[in-house]
C-alpha positions as CSV (number, residue, x, y, z in Angstrom):
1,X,-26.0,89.5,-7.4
2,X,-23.2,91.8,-8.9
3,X,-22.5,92.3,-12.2
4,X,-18.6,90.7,-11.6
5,X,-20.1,87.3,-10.0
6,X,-22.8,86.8,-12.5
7,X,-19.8,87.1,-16.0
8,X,-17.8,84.2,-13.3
9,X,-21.1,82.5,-13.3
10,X,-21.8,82.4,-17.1
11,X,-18.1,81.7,-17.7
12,X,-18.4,78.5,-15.8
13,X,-22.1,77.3,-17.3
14,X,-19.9,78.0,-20.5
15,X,-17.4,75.8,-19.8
16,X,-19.5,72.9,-18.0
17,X,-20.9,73.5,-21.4
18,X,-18.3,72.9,-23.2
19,X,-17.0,69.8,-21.3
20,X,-20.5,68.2,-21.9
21,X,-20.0,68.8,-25.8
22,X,-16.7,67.4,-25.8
23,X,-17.5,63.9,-23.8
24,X,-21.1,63.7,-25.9
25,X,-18.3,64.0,-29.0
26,X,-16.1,61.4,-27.3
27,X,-19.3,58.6,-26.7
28,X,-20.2,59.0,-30.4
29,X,-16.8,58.5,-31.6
30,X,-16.3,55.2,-29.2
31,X,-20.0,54.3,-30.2
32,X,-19.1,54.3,-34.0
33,X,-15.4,53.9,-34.0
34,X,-13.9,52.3,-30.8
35,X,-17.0,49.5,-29.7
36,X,-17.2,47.7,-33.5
37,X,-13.4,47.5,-33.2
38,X,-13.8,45.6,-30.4
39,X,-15.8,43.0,-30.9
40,X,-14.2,43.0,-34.7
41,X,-10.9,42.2,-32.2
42,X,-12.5,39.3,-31.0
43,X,-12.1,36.1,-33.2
44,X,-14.6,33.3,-32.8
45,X,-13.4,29.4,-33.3
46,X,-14.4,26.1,-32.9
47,X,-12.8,23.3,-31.7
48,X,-14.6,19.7,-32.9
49,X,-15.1,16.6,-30.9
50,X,-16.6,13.3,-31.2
51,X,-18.1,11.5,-29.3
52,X,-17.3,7.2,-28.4
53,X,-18.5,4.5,-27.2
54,X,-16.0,3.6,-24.3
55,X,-15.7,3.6,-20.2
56,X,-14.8,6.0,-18.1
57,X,-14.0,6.2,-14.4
58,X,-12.8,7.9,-11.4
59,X,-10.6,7.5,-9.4
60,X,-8.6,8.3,-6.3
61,X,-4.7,8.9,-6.0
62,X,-1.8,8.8,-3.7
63,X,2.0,9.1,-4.0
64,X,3.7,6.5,-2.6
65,X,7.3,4.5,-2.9
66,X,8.5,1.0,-3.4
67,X,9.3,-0.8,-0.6
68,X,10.8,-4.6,-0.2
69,X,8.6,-6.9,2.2
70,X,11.5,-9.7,2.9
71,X,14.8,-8.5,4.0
72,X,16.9,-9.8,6.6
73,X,20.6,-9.6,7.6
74,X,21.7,-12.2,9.0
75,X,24.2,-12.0,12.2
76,X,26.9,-14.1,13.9
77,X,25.6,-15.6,17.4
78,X,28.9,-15.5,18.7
79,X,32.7,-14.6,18.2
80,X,34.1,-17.0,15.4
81,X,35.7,-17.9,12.3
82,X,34.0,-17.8,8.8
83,X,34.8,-21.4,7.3
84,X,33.3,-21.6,4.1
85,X,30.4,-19.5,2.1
86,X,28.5,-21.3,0.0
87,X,26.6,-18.5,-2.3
88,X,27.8,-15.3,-3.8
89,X,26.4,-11.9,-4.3
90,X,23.6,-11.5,-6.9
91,X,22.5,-15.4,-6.8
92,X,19.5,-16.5,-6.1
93,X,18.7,-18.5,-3.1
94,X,15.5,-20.5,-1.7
95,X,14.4,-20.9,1.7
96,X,16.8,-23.1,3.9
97,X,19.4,-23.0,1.7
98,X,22.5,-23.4,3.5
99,X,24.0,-19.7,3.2
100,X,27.6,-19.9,5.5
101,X,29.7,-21.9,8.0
102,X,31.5,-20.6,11.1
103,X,34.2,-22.4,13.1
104,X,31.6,-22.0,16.2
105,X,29.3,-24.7,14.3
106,X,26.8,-22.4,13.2
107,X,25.4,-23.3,9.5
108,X,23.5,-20.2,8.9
109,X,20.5,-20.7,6.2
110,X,17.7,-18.2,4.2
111,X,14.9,-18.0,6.4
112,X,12.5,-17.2,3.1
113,X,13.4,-17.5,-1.1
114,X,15.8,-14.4,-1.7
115,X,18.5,-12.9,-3.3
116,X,22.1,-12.2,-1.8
117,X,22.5,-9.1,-1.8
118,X,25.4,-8.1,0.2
119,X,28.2,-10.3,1.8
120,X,30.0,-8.3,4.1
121,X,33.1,-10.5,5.1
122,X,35.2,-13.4,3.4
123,X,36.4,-16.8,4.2
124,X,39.1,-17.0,7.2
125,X,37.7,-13.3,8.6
126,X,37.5,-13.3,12.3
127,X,33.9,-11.7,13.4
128,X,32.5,-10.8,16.8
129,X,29.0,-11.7,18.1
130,X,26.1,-10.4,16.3
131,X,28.2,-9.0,13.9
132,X,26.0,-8.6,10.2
133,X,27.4,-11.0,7.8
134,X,25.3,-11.5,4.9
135,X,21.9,-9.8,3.9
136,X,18.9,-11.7,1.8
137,X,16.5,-9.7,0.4
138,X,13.3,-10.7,-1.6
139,X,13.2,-8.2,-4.4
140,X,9.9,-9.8,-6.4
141,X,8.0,-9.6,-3.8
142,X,7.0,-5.7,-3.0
143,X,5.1,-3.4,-1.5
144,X,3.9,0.1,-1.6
145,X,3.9,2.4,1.2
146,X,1.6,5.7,0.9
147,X,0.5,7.8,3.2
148,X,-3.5,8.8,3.3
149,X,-4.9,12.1,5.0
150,X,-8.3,11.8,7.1
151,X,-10.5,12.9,4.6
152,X,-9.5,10.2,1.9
153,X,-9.1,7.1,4.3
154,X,-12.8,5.9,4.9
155,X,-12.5,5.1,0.7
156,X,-9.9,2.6,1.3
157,X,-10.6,-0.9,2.5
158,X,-8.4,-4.0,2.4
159,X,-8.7,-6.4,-0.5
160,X,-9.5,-2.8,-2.8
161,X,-8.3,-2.7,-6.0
162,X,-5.8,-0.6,-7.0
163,X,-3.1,0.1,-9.9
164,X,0.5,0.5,-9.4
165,X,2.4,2.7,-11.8
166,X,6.6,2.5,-11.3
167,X,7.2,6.7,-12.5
168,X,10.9,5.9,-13.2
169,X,10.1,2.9,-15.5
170,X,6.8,3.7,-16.7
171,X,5.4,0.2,-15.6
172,X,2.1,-0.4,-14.6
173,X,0.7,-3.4,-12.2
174,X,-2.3,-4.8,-10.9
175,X,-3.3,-5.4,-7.1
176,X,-5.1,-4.9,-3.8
177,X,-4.9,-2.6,-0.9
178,X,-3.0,-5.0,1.6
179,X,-2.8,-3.1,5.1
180,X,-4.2,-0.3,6.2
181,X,-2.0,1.1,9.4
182,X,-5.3,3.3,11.3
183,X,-3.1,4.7,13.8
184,X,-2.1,8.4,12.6
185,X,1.4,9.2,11.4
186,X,2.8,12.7,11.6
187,X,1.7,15.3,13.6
188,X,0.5,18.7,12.3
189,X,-3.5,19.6,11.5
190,X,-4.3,16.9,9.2
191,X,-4.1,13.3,10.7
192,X,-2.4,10.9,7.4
193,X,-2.7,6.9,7.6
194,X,0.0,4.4,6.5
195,X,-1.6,2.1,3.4
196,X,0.0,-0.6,2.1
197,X,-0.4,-2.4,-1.2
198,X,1.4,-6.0,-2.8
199,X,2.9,-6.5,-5.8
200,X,5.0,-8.2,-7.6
201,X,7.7,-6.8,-9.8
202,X,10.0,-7.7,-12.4
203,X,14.3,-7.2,-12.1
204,X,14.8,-3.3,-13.0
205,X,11.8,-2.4,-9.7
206,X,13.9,-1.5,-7.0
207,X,13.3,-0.4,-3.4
208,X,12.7,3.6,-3.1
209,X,11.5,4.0,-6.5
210,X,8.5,6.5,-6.4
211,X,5.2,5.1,-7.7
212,X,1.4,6.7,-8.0
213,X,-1.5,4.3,-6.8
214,X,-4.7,4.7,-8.3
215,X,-8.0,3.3,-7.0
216,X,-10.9,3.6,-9.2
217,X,-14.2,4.6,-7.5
218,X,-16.8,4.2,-10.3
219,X,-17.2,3.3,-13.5
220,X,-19.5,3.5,-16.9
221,X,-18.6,0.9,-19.3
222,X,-19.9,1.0,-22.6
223,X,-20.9,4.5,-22.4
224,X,-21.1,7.4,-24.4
225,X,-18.1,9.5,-23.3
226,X,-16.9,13.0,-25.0
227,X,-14.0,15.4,-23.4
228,X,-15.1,17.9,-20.8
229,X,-14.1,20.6,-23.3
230,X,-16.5,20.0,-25.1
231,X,-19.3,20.6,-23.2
232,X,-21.3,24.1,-22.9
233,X,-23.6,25.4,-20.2
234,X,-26.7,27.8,-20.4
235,X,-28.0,30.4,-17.6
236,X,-29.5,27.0,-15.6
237,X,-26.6,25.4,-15.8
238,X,-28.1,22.8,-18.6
239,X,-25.6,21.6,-20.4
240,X,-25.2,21.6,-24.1
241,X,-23.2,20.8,-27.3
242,X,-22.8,22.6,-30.5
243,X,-23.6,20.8,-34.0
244,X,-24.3,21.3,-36.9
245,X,-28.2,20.8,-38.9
246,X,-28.5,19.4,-42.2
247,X,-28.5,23.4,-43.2
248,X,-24.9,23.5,-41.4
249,X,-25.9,25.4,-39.0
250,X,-25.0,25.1,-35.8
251,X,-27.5,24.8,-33.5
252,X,-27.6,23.7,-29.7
253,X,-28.3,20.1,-28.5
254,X,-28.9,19.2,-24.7
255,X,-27.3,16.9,-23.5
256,X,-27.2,15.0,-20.1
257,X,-24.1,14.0,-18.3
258,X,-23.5,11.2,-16.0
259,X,-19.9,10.0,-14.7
260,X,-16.9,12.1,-15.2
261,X,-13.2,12.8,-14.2
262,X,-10.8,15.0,-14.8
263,X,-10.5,15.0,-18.9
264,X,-14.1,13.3,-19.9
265,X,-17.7,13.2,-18.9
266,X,-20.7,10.4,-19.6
267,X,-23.0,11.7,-22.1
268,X,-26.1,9.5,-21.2
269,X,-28.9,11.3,-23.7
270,X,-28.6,13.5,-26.5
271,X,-25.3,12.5,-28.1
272,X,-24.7,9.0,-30.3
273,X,-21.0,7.4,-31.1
274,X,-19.4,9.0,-33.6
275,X,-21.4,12.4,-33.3
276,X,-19.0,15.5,-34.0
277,X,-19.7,18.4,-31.8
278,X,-18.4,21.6,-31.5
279,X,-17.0,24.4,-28.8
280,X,-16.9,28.0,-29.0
281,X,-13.5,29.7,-28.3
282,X,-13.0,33.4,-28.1
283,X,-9.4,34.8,-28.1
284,X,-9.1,38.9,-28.1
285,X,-6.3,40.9,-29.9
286,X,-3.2,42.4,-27.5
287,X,-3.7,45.8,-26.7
288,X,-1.0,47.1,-29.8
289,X,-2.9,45.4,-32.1
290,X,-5.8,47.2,-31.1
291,X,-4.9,50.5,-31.7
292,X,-3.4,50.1,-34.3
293,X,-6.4,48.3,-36.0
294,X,-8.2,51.3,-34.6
295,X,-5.9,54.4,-36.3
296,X,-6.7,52.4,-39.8
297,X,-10.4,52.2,-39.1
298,X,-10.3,56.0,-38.5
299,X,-8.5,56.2,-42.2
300,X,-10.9,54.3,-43.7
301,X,-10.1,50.7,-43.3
302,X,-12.1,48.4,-43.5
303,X,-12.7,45.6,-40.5
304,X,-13.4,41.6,-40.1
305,X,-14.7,39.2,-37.9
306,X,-12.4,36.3,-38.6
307,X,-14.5,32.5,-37.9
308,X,-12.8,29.3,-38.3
309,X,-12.9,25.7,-37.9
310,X,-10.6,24.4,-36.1
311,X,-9.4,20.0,-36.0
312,X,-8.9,18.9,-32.3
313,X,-6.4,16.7,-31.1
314,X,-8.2,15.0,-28.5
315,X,-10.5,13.1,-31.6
316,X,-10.8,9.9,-30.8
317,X,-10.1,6.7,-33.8
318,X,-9.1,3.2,-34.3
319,X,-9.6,0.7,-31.8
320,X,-10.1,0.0,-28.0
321,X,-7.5,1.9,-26.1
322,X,-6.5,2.5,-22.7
323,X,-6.3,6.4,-21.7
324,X,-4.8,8.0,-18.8
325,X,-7.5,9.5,-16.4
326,X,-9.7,6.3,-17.0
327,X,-11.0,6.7,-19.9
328,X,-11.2,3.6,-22.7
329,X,-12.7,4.3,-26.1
330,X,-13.2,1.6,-28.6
């Protein structure tokens, strides 16, 4: 080897050299500066539950709208004069009540208990056969029309009950699955089902309104139930709760979970009404906040891990109640 290639040769050990000092330099500085910085960015809290006695349930639901089951429009059998009308738009009417005369002897009458809802000509007007002249329409009576996909329909069956909610008028009623239509509708991948449910309504329900049917699946009455949030899960999957010893501190309890939905869970062992439990959150500081926390620490300053208690919102008080996603607490 020449005398040139071996100087190249020690120039670059020299500077491999170098670079090694430099990043060794860099870990230590991340190792003592940059990683307690970190998890100083982190703050711990904990958000409190309790637990009540109440019942939870799932549930299936569907879109649907409001539909009228009675309507009928009733037409002249032949050309004619209207003689004389009896009712008036708006009034109530019963079945067989006599409705209109025409000059052809026709006494047309309500086929079923109604309202008049339209009357489309006056007395003396000349109309044509099977012309519409006046339409009854039964708006206590109702249904709801929704339409089901394959995967939900075999959890439907006629006489199931269900729960009605009117989203314009935030009205709820009882009542049962009335019809289920098992010939598809619509074409595409997914084969969806026309189910029909009864109901009857008060004045400000009208036809088209949109409404969301729920039908409950199961249910745990009487049970211990705590929000979802609440809960915490080990490496198995166990689950767990936080809470506090008689030396506050807070230690880990199993629990076991039965029923839940979307917002609680059945706690079946391990938890008691009234219990307070506990949930750890961990938020991390933006980026700028970072480094700047990080140019102090370099001058000196000092650093904190900041641990709080924090009151949540979803505590449950007072008495039995009615909550949406099935869940009752008492």
């Amino acid at each position: 080897m020449t005398i040139k290639k071996k100087k190249k040769l020690s120039r670059l050990i020299r500077k491999l050299l170098i670079w090694i000092i430099l990043l060794a330099v860099a870990a230590a500085a991340i190792r003592i500066f940059v990683l307690p910085r970190l998890e100083a960015s982190a703050t711990i809290t904990y958000n409190s539950y309790t637990a009540r006695t109440g019942t939870i349930s799932n549930s299936l639901s569907f879109s649907g709208s409001i539909q009228v089951q009675n309507n009928e429009t009733i037409s002249s059998p032949s050309s004619a004069t209207v003689r004389q009308i009896y009712v008036s738009e708006g009034e109530k009417v019963t079945r067989d009540q006599r409705l209109m005369r025409l000059s052809n002897g026709s006494t047309l009458k309500a086929s079923f208990a109604g309202e008049v809802n339209q009357i489309n000509v006056e007395v003396g007007d000349e109309v044509g056969a099977n012309a519409s002249l006046i339409q009854i329409v039964d708006f206590e009576n109702m249904q709801v029309s929704m339409r089901v996909d394959e995967y939900s329909i075999s959890a439907l069956q006629v006489g199931q009950a269900c729960r009605i909610s009117i989203t314009a008028l935030n009205e709820t009623f009882d009542s049962r699955i009335a019809h289920i239509n098992r010939i598809p509708s619509g074409g595409g991948n997914t084969a969806y089902y026309t189910v029909t449910a009864e109901l009857q309504v008060a004045s400000d329900v009208l036809p088209g309104m949109a409404a969301t049917v729920t039908i409950p699946q199961q249910e745990a009455v009487d049970s211990i139930i705590l929000n979802k949030d609440a809960l915490s899960f080990g490496r198995d999957n166990s689950a767990y709760v936080l809470m506090y010893d008689e030396n506050q501190v807070l230690q880990q309890v199993p629990v076991t979970v039965g029923l839940d939905n979307d917002n609680y869970v059945e706690i079946t062992s391990g938890l008691k009404d009234g219990d307070t439990v506990y949930a750890q959150v961990t938020t991390t500081a933006g980026s700028g906040g970072l480094f700047s926390s990080l140019f102090s620490s370099f001058g000196g300053g000092g650093m904190q891990n900041n641990r709080q208690n924090r009151q949540n919102n979803s505590n449950f008080g007072g008495g039995r109640m009615n909550m949406p996603g099935g869940y009752g607490g008492r």
